[in-house]
C-alpha positions as CSV (number, residue, x, y, z in Angstrom):
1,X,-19.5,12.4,5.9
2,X,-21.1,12.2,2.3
3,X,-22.9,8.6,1.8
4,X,-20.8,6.2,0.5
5,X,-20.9,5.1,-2.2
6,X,-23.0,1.7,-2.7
7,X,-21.1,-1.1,-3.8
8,X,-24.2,-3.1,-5.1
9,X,-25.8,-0.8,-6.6
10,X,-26.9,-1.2,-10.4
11,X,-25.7,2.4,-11.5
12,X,-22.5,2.5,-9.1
13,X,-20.2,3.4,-12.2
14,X,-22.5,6.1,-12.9
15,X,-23.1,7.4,-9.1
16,X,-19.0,7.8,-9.4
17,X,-19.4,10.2,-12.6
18,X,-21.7,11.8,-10.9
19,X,-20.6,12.4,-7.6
20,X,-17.0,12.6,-8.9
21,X,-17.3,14.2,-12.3
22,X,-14.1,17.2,-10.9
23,X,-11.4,17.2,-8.8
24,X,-13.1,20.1,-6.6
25,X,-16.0,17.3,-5.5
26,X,-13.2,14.7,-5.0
27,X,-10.9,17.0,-2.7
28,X,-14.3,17.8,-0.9
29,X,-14.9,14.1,-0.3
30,X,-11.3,13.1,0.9
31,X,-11.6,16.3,2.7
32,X,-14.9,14.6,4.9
33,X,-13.0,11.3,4.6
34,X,-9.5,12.4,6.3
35,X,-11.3,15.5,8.5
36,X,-14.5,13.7,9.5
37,X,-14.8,16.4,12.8
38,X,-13.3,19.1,10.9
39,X,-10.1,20.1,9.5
40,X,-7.0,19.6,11.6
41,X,-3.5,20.8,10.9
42,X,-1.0,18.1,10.3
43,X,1.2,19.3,11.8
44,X,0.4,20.9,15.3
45,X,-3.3,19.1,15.5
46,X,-4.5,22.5,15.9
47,X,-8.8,23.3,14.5
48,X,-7.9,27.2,14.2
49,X,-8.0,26.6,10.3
50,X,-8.1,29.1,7.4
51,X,-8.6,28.6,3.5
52,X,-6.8,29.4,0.5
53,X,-9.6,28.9,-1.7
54,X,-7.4,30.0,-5.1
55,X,-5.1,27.0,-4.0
56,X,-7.0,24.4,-2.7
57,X,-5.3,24.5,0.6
58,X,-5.5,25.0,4.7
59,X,-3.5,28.1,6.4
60,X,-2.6,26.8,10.4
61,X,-3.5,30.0,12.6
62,X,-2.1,28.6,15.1
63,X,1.8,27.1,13.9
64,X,1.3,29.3,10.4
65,X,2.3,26.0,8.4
66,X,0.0,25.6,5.1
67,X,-1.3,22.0,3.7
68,X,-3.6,20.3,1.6
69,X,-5.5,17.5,1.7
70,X,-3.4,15.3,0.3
71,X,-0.2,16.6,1.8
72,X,1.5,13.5,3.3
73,X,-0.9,11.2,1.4
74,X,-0.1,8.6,-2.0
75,X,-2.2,12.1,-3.2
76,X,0.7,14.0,-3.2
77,X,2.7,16.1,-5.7
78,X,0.9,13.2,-8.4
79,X,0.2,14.9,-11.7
80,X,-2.6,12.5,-12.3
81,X,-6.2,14.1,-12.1
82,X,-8.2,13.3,-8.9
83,X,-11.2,12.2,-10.2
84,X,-8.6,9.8,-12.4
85,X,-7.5,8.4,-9.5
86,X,-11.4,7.6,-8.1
87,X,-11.9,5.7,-11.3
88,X,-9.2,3.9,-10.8
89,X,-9.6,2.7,-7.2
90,X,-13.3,2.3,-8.4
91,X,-11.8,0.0,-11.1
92,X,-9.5,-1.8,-9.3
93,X,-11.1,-2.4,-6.3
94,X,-14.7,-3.7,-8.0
95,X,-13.2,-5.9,-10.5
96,X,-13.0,-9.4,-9.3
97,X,-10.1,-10.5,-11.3
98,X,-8.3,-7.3,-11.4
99,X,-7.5,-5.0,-14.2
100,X,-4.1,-4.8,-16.1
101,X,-2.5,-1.7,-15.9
102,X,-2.6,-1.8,-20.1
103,X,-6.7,-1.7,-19.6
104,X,-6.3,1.0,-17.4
105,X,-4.2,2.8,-19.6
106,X,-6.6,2.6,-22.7
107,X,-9.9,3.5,-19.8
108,X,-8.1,6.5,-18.5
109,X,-6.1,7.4,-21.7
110,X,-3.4,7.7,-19.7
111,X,0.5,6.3,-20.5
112,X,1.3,2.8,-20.0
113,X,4.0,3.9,-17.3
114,X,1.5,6.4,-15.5
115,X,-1.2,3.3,-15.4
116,X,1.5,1.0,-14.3
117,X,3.2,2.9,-11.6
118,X,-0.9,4.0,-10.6
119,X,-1.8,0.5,-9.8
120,X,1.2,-0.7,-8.0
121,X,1.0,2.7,-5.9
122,X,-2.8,1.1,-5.0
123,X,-1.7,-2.5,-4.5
124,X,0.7,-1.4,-1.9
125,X,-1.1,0.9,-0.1
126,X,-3.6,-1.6,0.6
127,X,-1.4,-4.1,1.8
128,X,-2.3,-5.5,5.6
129,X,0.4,-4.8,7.6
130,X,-1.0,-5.7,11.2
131,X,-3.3,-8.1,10.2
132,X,-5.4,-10.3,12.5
133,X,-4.9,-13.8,13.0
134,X,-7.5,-16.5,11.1
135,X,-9.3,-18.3,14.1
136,X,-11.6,-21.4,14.0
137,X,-11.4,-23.5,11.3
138,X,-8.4,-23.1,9.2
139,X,-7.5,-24.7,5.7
140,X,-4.1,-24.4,4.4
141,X,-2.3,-24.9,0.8
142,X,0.4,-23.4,-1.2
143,X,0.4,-23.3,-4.8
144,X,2.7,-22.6,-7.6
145,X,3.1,-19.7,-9.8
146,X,5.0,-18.9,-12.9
147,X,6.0,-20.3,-16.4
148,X,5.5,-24.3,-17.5
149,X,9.3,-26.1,-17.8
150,X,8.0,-26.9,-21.7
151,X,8.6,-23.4,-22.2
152,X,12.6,-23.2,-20.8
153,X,15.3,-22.8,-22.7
154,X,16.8,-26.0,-23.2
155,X,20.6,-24.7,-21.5
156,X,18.7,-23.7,-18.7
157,X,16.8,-27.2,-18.8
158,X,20.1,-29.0,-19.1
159,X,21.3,-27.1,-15.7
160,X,18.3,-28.5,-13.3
161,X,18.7,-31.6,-11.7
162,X,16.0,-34.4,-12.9
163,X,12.7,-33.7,-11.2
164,X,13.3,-30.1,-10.5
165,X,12.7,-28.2,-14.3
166,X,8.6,-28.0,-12.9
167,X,9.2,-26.0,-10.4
168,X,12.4,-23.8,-12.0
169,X,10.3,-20.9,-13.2
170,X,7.6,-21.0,-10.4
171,X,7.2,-19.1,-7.4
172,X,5.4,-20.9,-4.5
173,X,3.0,-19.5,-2.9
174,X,1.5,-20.0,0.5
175,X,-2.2,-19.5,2.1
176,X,-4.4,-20.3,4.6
177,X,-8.3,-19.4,5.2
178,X,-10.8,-19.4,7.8
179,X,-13.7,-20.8,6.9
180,X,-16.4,-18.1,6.4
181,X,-13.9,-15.3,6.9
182,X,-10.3,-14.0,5.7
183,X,-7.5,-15.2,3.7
184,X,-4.1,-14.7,4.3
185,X,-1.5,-14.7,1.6
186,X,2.2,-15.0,1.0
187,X,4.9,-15.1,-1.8
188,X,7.3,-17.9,-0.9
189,X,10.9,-19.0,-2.6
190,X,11.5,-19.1,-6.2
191,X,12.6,-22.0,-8.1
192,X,12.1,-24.4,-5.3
193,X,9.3,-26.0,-3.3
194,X,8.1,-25.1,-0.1
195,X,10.1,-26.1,3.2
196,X,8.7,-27.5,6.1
197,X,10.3,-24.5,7.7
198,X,8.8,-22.1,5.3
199,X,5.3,-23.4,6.0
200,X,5.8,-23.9,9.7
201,X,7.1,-20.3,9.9
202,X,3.7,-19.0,7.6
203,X,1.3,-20.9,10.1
204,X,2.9,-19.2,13.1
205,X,2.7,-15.9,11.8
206,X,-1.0,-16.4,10.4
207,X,-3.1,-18.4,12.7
208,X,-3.8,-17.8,16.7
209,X,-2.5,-20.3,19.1
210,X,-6.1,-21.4,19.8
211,X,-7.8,-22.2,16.3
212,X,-9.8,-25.0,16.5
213,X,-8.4,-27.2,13.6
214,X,-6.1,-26.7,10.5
215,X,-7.1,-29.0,7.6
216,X,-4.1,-29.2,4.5
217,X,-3.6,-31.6,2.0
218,X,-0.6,-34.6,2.5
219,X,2.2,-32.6,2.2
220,X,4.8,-33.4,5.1
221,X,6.0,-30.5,5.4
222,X,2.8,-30.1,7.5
223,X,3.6,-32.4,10.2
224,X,3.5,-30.9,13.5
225,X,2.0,-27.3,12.8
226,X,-0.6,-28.1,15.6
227,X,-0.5,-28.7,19.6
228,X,-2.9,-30.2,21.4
229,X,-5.6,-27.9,21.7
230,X,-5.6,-27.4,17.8
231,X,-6.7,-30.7,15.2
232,X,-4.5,-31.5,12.5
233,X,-6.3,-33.5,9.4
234,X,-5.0,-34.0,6.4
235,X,-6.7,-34.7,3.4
236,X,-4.8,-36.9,0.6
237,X,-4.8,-34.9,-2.7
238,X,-2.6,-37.6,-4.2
239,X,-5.2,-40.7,-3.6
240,X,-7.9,-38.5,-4.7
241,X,-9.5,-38.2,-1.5
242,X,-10.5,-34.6,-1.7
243,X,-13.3,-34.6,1.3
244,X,-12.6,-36.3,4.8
245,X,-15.8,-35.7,6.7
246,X,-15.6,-32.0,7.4
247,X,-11.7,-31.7,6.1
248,X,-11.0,-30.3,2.9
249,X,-9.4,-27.8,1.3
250,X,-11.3,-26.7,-1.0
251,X,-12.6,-23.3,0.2
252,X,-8.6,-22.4,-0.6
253,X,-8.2,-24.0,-3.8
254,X,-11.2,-22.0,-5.1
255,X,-8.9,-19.4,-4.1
256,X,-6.4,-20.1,-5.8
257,X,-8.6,-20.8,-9.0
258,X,-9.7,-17.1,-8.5
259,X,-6.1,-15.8,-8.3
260,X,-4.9,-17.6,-11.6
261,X,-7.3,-17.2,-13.6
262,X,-7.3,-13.1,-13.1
263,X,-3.5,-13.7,-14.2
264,X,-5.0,-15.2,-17.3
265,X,-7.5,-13.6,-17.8
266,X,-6.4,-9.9,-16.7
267,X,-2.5,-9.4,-16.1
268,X,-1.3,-12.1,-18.5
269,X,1.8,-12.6,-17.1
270,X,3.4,-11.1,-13.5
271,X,7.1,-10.5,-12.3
272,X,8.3,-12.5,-9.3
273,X,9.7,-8.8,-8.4
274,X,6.0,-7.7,-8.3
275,X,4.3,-10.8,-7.2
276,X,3.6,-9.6,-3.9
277,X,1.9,-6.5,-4.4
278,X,-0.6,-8.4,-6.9
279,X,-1.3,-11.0,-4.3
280,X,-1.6,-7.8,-1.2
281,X,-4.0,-6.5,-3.9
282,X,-6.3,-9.8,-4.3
283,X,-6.0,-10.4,-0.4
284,X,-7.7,-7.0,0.2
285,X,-10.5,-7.1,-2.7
286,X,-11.5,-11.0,-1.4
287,X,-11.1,-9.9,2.5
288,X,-13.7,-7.1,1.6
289,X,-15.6,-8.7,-0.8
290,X,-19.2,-8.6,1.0
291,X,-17.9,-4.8,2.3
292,X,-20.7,-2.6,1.2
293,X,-18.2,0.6,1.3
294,X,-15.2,-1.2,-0.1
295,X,-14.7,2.1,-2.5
296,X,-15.0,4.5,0.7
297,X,-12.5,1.8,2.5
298,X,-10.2,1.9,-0.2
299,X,-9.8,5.6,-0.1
300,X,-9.1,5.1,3.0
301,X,-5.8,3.1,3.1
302,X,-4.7,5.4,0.3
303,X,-5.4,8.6,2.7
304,X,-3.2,6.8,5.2
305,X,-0.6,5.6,2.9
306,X,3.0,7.3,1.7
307,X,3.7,7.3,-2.0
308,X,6.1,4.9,-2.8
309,X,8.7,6.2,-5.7
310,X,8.9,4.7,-9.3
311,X,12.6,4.4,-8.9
312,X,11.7,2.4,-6.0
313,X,9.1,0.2,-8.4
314,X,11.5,-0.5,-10.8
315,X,14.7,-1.0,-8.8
316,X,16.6,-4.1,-9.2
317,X,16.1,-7.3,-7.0
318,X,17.4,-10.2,-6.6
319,X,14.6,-12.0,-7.0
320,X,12.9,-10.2,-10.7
């Protein structure tokens, strides 16, 4: 397997150019990547394998069917340039805050739609599906995302009952980390806060049975997410009581300082349609944060993913 590329490295941008300057060296590398024992057919599993060096693909002795490498793959039947699509995992997976698909349109001088329909390809093939459950020492918060009510039209406004036009534009947004590991995240209702239902039913389906504690803010909805082999504190954000011995939830909220300000600072602005995908994205770049071969990991996923169609992307949902 070619050595990965290293993530900390000073010259990493450049090591890509130069280990992926065509699309022959980036076929060879997926190649090693997909086929670390040797090319298999993807169909019958057979190793009696031939190449078609004028077409860059694999001739099956054995069931006669011919492939590529990135038959079956997010690869496949794109138009886009291999070594376009390196730079752009490269991009997307090194930047902390992200990278707007508009940024990646002016570095690849690619379309806008090409760029945009490239990085939500990424962001959902890197999604955790089967992901582990946080263990140990949990903290959990939900947060709010979307437009301020100061910038509603005033019919709309004039519809909301009094108390509610702060949260009418806003998606909510749940999470929980363990401390010194993995975060999980997870786009919640729109328009509305967060039910005790909604968080019970997040906590079950992201934390093991046996953590040892789960530390949140005052929130009620809270009550009653642990048993008695998992602690329950609760720190009160509204008193300004943001420590409680070894209770906080601050690990979290410098998550979700992270995750705002690379809508700020990077996207602008993001559809509640599309929501998810950018928060499956900023799950899998903070989860492999300290990953030394987060490039060679990304490649990965997308070598095990299926292309998802534009008319897919762009269909219409109840919630955009």
């Amino acid at each position: 397997m070619p050595r990965p590329i290293n993530r900390h490295s000073a010259t990493n941008l450049i090591e890509l150019f130069e280990k992926f300057g065509n699309d022959e060296k980036c076929r060879m590398y997926l190649e090693n990547l997909r086929w670390p024992d040797g090319v298999k057919c993807i169909r019958c599993q057979s190793e009696k394998i031939s190449r078609i060096y004028k077409r860059n693909q694999f001739h099956c002795d054995a069931c006669q069917y011919q492939f590529s490498v990135t038959a079956g793959t997010i690869f496949h039947d794109s138009h886009l340039a291999l070594r376009k699509w390196f730079a752009a995992i490269y991009l997307l997976s090194e930047a902390k805050k992200g990278m707007s698909a508009l940024q990646l349109k002016r570095t690849l001088r690619v379309s806008y739609k090409t760029a945009w329909f490239l990085c939500h390809r990424i962001r959902e093939a890197v999604k955790d599906d089967a992901c582990e459950l946080l263990n140990g020492i949990i903290e959990c918060d939900e947060t709010y995302i979307g437009g301020k009510a100061k910038f509603m039209h005033e019919s709309r406004k004039a519809t909301l009952k009094r108390g509610k036009a702060g949260l009418a534009n806003k998606t909510v947004v749940l999470g929980a980390i363990q401390r010194g590991g993995k975060v999980r995240l997870e786009k919640g209702a729109f328009g509305t806060a967060a039910t005790r239902d909604e968080l019970h039913a997040f906590i079950k389906s992201k934390i093991a049975e046996e953590a040892k504690a789960i530390f949140t803010d005052e929130n009620s909805g809270y009550q009653g997410i642990a048993d008695d082999d998992t602690l329950h504190i609760t720190v009160d954000h509204g008193d300004k009581q943001w420590v409680r011995g070894i209770a906080h939830t601050n690990t979290l909220e410098n998550v979700w300082s992270l995750f705002k300000r690379s809508i700020v600072g990077s996207y602008h602005q993001v559809s509640v349609k599309h929501l998810d995908r950018y928060l499956d994205e900023f799950e899998f770049r903070f989860n492999n944060r300290h990953n030394p071969y987060l490039f060679r990991d990304t490649l990965l996923r997308l070598l095990a993913s299926t292309n998802i169609e534009y008319k897919n992307l762009i269909a219409d949902e109840d919630a955009a």
